[in-house]
VOSESE-788845 format. One record per residue (C-alpha): residue number from 1; residue in one letter; x negated, y negated, z negated. Coordinates in steps of 0.25 Angstrom, whole numbers, plus 5000, padded with zeros to 4 digits. Layout:
REM VOSESE-788845
SITE; pos; code; east; north; up
SITE; NUM; a; X; Y; Z $
...
REM end
This chain:
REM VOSESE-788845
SITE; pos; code; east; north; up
SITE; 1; x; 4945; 5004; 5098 $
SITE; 2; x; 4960; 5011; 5095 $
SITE; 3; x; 4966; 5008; 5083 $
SITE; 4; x; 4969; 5017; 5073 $
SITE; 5; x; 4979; 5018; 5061 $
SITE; 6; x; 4980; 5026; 5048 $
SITE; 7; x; 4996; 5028; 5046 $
SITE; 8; x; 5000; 5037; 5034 $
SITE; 9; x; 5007; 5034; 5020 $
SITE; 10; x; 5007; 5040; 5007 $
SITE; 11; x; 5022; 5039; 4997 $
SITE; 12; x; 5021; 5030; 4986 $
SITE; 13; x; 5028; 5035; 4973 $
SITE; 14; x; 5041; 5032; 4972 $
SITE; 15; x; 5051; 5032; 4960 $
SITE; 16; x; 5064; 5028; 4956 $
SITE; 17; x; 5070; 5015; 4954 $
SITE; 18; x; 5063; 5010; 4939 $
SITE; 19; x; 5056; 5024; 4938 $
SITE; 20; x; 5041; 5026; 4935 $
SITE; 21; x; 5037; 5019; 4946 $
SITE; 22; x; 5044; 5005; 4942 $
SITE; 23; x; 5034; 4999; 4937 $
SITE; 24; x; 5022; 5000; 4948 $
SITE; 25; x; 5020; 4989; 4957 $
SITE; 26; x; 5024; 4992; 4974 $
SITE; 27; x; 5010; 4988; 4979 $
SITE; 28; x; 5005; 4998; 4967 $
SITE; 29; x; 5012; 5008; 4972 $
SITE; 30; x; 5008; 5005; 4987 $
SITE; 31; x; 4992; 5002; 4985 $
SITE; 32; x; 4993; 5017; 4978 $
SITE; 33; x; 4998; 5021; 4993 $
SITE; 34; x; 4987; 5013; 5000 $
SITE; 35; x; 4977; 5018; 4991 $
SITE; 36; x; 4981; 5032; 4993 $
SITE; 37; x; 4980; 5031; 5010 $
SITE; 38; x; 4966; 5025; 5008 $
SITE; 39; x; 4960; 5036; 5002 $
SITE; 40; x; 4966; 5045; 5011 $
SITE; 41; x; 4958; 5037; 5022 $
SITE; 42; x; 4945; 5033; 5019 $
SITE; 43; x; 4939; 5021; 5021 $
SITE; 44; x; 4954; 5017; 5028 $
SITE; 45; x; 4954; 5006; 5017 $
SITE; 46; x; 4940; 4997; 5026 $
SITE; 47; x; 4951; 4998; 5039 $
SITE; 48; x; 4964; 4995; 5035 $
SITE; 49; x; 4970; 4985; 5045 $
SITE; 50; x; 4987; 4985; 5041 $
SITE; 51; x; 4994; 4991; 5029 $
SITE; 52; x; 5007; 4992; 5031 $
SITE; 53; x; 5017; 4996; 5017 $
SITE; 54; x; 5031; 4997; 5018 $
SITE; 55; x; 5038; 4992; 5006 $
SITE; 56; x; 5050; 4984; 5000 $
SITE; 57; x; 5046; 4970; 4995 $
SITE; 58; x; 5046; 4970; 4980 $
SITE; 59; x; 5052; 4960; 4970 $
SITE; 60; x; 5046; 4952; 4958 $
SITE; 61; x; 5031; 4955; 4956 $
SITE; 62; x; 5030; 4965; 4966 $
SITE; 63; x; 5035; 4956; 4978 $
SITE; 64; x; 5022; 4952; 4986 $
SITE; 65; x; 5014; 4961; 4998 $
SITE; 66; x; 5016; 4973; 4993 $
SITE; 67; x; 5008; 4980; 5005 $
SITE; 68; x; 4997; 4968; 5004 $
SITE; 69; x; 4996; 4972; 4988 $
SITE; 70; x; 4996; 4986; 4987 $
SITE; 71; x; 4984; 4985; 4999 $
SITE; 72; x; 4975; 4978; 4988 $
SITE; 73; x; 4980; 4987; 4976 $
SITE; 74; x; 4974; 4997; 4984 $
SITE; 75; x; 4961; 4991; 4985 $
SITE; 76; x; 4961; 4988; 4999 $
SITE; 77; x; 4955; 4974; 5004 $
SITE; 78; x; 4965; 4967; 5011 $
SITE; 79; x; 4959; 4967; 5025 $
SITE; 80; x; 4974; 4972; 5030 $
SITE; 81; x; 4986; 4966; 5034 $
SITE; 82; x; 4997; 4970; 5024 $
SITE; 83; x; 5012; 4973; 5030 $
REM end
């Protein structure tokens, strides 16, 4: 069997430094993003293999997995190795 890849993206909000967008979370943020791509592929979320996010790791509280995070804020089970 070939394998086969979804590769596309959607722009998460951004805003400037201490704007309106200060106080929200970066896995918040990204599990909107995830949640997004799903619906535009149905039934993608039972085949998901890899998610791969590109961010900067975060200080204070937000500082953990954000990919890893934002993956179960989305309601995805975590069948997928997180980069």
């Amino acid at each position: 069997m070939s394998e086969a890849f979804i590769c596309d993206f959607i722009r998460s909000p951004i805003g400037p430094f201490e704007g309106s967008l200060a106080q929200l979370r970066a896995d918040d943020l990204a599990a909107h993003v995830i949640r997004e791509l799903v619906a535009k592929y149905p039934g993608l979320d039972q085949s998901i293999d890899e998610v791969y996010f590109g961010c900067a790791n975060q200080a204070g509280e937000d500082n953990r997995n954000v990919a890893r995070m934002a993956l179960l804020l989305a309601g995805l089970r975590l069948l997928a190795t997180v980069n």
